[in-house]
Biopython code that builds the backbone (N, CA, C, O; Angstrom):
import numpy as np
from Bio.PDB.StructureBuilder import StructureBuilder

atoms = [
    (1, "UNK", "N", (-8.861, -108.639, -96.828)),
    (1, "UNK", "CA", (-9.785, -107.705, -97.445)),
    (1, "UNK", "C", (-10.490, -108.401, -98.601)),
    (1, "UNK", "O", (-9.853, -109.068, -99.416)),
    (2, "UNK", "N", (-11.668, -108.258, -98.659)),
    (2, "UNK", "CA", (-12.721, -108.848, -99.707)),
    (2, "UNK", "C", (-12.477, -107.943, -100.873)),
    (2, "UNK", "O", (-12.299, -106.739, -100.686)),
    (3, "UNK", "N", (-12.457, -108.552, -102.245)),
    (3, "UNK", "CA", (-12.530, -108.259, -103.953)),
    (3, "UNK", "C", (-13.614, -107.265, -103.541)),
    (3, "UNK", "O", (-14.400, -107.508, -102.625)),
    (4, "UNK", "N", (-13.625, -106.093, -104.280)),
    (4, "UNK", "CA", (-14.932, -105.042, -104.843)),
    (4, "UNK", "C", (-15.200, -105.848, -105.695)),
    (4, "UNK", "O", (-14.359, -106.410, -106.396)),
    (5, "UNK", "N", (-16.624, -106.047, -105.762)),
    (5, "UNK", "CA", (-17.540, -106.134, -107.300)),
    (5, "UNK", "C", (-17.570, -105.082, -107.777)),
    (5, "UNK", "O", (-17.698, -104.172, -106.959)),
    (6, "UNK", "N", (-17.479, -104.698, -109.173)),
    (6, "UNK", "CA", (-18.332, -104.377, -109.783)),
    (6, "UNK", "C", (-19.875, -103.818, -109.648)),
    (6, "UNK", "O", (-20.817, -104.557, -109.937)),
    (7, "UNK", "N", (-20.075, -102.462, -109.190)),
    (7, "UNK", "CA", (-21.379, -101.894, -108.790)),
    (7, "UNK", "C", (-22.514, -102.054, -110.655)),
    (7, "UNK", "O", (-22.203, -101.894, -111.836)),
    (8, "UNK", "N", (-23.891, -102.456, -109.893)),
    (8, "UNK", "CA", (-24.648, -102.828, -111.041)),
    (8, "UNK", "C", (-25.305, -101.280, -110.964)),
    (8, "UNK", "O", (-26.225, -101.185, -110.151)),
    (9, "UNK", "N", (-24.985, -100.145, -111.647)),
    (9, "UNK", "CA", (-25.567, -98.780, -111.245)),
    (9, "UNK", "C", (-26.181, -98.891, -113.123)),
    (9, "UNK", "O", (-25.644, -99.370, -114.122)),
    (10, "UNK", "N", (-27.167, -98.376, -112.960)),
    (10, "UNK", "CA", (-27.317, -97.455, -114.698)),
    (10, "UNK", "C", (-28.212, -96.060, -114.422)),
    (10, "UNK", "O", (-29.173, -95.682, -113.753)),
    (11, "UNK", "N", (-27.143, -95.506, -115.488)),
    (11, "UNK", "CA", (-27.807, -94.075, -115.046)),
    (11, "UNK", "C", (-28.620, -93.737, -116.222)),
    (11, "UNK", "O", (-28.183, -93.803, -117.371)),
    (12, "UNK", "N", (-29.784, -93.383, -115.920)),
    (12, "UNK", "CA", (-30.919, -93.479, -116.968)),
    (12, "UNK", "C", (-31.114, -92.223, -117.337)),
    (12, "UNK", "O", (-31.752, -92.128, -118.385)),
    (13, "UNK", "N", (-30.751, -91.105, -116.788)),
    (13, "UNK", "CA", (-30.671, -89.783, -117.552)),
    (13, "UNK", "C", (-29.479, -88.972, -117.435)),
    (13, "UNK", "O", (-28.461, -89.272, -116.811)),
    (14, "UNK", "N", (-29.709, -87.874, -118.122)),
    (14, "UNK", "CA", (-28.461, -86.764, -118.313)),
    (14, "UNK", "C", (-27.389, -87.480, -119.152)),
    (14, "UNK", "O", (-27.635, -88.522, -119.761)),
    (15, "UNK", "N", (-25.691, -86.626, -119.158)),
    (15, "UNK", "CA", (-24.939, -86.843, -120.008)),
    (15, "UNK", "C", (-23.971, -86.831, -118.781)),
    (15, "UNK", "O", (-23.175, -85.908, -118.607)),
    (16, "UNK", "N", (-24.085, -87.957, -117.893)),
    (16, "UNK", "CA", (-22.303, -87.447, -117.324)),
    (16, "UNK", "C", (-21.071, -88.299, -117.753)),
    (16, "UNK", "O", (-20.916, -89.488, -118.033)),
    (17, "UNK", "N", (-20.389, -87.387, -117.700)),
    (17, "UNK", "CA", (-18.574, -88.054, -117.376)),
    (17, "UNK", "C", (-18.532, -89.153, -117.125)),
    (17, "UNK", "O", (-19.363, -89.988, -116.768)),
    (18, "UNK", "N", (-16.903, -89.153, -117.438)),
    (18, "UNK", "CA", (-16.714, -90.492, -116.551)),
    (18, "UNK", "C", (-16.715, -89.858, -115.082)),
    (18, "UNK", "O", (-17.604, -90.224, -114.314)),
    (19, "UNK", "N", (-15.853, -89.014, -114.692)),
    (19, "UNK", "CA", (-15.702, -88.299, -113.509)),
    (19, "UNK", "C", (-16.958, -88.520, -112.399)),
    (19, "UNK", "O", (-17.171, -89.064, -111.316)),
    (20, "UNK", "N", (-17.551, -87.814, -113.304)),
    (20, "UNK", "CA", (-19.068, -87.920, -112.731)),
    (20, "UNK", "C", (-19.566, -89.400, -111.775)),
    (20, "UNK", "O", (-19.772, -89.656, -110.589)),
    (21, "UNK", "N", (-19.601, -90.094, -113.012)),
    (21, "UNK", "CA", (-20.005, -91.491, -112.738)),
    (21, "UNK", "C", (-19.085, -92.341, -111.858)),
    (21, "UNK", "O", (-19.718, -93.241, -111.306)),
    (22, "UNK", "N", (-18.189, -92.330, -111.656)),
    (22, "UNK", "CA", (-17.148, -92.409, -110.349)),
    (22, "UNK", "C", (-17.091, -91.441, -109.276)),
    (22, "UNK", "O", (-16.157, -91.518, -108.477)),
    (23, "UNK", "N", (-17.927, -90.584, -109.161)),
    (23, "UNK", "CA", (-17.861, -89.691, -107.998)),
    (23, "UNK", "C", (-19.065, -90.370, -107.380)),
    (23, "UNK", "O", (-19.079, -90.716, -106.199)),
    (24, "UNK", "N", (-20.451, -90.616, -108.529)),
    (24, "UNK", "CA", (-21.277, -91.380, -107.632)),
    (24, "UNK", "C", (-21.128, -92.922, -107.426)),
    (24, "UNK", "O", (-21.771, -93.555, -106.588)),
    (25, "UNK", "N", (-20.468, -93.306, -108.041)),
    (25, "UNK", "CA", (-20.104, -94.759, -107.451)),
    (25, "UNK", "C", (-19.443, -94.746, -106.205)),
    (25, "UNK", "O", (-19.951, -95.367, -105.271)),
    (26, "UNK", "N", (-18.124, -93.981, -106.014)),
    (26, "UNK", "CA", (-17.828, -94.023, -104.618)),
    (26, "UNK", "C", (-18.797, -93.348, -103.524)),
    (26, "UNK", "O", (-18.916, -93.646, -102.335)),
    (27, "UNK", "N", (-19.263, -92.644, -104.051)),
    (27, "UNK", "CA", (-20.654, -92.247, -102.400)),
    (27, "UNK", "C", (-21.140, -93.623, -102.430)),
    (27, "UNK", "O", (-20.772, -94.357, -101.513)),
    (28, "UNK", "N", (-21.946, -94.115, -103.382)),
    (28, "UNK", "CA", (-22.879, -95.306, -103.224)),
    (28, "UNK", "C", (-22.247, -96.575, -102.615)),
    (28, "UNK", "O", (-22.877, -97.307, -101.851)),
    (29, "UNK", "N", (-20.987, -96.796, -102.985)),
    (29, "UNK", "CA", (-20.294, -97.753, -102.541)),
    (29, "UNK", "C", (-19.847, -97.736, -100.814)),
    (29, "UNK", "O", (-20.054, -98.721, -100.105)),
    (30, "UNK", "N", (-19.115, -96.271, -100.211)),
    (30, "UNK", "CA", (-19.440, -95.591, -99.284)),
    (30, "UNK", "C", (-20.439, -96.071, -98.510)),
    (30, "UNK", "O", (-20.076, -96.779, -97.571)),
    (31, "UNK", "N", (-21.949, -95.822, -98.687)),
    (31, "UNK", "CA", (-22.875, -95.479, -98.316)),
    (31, "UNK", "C", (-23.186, -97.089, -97.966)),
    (31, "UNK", "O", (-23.575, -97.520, -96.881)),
    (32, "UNK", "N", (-22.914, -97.845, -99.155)),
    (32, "UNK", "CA", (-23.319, -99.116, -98.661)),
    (32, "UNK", "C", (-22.521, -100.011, -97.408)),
    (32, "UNK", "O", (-22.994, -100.808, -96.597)),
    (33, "UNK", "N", (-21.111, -99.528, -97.608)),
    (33, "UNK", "CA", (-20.366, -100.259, -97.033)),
    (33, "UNK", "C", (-20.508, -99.876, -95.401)),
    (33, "UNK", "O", (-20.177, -100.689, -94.538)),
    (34, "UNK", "N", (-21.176, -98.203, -94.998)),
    (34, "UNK", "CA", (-20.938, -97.877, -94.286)),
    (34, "UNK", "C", (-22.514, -98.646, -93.373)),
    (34, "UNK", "O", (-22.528, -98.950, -92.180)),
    (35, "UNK", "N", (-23.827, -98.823, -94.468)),
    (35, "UNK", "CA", (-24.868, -99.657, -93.867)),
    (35, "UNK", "C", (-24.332, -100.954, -93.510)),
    (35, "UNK", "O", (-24.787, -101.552, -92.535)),
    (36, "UNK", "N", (-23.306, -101.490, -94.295)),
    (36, "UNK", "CA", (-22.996, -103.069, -94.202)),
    (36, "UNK", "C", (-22.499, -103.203, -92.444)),
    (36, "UNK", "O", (-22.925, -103.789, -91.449)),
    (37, "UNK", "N", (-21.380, -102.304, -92.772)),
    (37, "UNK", "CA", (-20.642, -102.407, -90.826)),
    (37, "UNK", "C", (-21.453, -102.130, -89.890)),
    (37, "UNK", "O", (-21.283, -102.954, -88.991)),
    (38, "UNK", "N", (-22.807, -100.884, -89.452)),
    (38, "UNK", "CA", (-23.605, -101.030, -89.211)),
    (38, "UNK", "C", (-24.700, -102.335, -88.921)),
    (38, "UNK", "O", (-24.957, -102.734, -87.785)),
    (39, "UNK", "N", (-25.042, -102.671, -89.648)),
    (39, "UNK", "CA", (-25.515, -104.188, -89.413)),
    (39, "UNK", "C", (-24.857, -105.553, -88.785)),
    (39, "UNK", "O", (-25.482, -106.474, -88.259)),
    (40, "UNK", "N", (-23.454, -105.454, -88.969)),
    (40, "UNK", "CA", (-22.886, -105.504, -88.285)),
    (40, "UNK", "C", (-22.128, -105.470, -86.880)),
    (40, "UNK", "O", (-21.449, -106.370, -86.385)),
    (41, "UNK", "N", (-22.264, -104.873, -86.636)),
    (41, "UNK", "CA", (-22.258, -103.968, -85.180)),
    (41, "UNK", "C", (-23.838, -104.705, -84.683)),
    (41, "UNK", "O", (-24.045, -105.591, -83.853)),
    (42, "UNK", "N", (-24.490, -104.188, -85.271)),
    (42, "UNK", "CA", (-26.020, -104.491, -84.467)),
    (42, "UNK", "C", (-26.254, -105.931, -84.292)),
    (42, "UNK", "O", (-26.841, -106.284, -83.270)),
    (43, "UNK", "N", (-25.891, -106.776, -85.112)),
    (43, "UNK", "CA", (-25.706, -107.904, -84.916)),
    (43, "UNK", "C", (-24.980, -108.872, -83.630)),
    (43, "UNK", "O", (-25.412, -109.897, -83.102)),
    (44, "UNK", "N", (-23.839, -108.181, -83.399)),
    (44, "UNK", "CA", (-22.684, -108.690, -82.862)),
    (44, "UNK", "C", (-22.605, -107.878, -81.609)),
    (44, "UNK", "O", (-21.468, -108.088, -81.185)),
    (45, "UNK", "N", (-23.285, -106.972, -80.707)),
    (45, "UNK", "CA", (-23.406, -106.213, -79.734)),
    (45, "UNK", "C", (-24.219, -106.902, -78.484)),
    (45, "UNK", "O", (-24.218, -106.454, -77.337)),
    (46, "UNK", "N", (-24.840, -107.955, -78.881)),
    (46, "UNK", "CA", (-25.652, -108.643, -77.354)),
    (46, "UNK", "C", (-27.124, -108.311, -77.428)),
    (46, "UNK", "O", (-27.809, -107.923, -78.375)),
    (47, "UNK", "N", (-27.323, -108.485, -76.585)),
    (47, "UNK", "CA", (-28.845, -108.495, -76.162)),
    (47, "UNK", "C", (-29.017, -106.838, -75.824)),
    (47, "UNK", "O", (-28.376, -106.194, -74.994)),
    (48, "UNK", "N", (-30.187, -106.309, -76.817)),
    (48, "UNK", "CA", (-30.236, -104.448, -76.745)),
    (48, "UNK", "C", (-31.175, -104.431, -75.280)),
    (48, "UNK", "O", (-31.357, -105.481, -74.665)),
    (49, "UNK", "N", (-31.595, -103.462, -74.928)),
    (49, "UNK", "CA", (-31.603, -102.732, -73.584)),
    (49, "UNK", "C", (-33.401, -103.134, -73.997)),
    (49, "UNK", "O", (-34.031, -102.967, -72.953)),
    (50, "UNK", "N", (-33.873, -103.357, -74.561)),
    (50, "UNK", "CA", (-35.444, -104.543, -74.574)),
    (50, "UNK", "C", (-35.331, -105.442, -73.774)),
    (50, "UNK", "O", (-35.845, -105.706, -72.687)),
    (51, "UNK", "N", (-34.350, -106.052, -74.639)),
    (51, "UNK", "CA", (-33.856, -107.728, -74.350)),
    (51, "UNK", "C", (-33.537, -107.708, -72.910)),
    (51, "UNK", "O", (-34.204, -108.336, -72.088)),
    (52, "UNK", "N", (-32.417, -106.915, -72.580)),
    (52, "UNK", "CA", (-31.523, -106.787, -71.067)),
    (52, "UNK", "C", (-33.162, -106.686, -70.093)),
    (52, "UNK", "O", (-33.614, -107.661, -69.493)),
    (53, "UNK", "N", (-33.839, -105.329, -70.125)),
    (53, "UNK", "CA", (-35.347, -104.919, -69.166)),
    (53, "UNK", "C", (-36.201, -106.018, -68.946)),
    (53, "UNK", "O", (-37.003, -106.170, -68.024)),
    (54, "UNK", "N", (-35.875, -106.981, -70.158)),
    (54, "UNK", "CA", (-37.434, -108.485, -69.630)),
    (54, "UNK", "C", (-36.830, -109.481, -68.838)),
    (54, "UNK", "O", (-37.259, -110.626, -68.693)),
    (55, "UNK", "N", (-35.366, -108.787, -68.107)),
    (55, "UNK", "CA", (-35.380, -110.360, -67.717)),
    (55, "UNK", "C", (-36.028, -110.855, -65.850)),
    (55, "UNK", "O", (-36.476, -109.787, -65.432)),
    (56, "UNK", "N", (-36.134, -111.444, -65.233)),
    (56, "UNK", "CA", (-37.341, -111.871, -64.554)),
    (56, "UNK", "C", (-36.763, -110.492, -63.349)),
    (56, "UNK", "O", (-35.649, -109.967, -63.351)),
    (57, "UNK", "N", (-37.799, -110.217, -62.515)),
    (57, "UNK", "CA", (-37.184, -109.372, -61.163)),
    (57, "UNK", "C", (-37.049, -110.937, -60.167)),
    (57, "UNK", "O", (-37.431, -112.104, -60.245)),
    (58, "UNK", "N", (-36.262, -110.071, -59.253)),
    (58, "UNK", "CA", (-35.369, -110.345, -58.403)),
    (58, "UNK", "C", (-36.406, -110.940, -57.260)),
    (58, "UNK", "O", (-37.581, -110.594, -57.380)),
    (59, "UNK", "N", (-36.140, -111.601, -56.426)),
    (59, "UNK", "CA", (-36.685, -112.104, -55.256)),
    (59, "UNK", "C", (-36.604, -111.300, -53.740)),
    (59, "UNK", "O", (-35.465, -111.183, -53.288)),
    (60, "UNK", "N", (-37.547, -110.829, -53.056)),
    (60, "UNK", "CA", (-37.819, -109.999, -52.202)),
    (60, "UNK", "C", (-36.602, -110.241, -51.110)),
    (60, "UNK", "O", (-35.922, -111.267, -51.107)),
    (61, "UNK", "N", (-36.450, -109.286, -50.302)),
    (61, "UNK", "CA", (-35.380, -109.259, -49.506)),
    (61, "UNK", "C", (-35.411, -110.003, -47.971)),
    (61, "UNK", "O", (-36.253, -109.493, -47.234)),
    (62, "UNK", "N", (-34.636, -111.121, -47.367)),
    (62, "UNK", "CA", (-35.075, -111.402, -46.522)),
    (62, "UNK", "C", (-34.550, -111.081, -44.987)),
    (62, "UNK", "O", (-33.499, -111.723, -44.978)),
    (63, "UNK", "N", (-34.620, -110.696, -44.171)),
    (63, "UNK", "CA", (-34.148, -110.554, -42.716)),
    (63, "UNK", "C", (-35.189, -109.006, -43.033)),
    (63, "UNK", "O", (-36.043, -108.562, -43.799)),
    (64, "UNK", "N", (-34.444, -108.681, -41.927)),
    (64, "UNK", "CA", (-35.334, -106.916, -41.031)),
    (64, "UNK", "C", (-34.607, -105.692, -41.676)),
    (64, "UNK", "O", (-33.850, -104.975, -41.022)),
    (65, "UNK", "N", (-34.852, -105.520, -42.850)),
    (65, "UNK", "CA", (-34.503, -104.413, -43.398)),
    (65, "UNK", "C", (-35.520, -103.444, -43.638)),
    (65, "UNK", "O", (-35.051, -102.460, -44.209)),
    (66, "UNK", "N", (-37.071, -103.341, -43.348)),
    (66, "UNK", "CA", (-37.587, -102.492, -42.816)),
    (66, "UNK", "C", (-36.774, -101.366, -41.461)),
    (66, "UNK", "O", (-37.059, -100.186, -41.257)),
    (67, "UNK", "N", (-36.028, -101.970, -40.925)),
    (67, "UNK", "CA", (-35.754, -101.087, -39.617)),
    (67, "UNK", "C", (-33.979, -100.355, -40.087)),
    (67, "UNK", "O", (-33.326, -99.567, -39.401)),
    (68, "UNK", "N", (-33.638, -100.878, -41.276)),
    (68, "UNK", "CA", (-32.586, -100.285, -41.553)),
    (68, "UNK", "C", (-32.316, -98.683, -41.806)),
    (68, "UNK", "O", (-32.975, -98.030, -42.615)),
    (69, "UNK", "N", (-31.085, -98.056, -40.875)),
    (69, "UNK", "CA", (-31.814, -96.999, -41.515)),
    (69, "UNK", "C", (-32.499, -95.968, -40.212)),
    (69, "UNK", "O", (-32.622, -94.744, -40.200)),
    (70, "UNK", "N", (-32.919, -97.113, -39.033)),
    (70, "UNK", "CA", (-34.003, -96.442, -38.383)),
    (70, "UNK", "C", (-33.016, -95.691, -36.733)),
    (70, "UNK", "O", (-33.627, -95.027, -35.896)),
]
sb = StructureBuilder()
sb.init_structure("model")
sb.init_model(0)
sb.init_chain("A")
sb.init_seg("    ")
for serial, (resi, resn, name, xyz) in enumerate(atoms, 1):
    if name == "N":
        sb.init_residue(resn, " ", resi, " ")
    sb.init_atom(name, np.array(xyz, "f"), 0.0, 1.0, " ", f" {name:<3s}", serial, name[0])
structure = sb.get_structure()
């Protein structure tokens, strides 16, 4: 498990708590950590369903498969 930093937050108005100010540090911290794994994931998942659709088509079918079927 990776050290927490130290969040660089300043709160430029009102009068809160400490309470306060640790209730929004953990959302923010939360919030980030939960974008971090996210990016993550997206990273490390393969080639997305763009990527997968361009890849070349297939080569036509050969023998009498018009009559398949018939």
């Amino acid at each position: 498990m990776t050290e927490i930093q130290p969040a660089d937050i300043r709160i430029l108005g009102g009068n809160p708590d400490d309470t306060e100010i640790a209730a929004v540090t953990a959302v923010l911290t939360a919030a980030l950590d939960e974008l971090a794994g996210e990016h993550r994931r997206a990273q490390s998942t393969g080639p997305s369903a763009w990527q997968r659709s361009q890849r070349t088509l297939r080569s036509p079918l050969r023998g009498d498969w018009h009559s398949y079927g018939h």
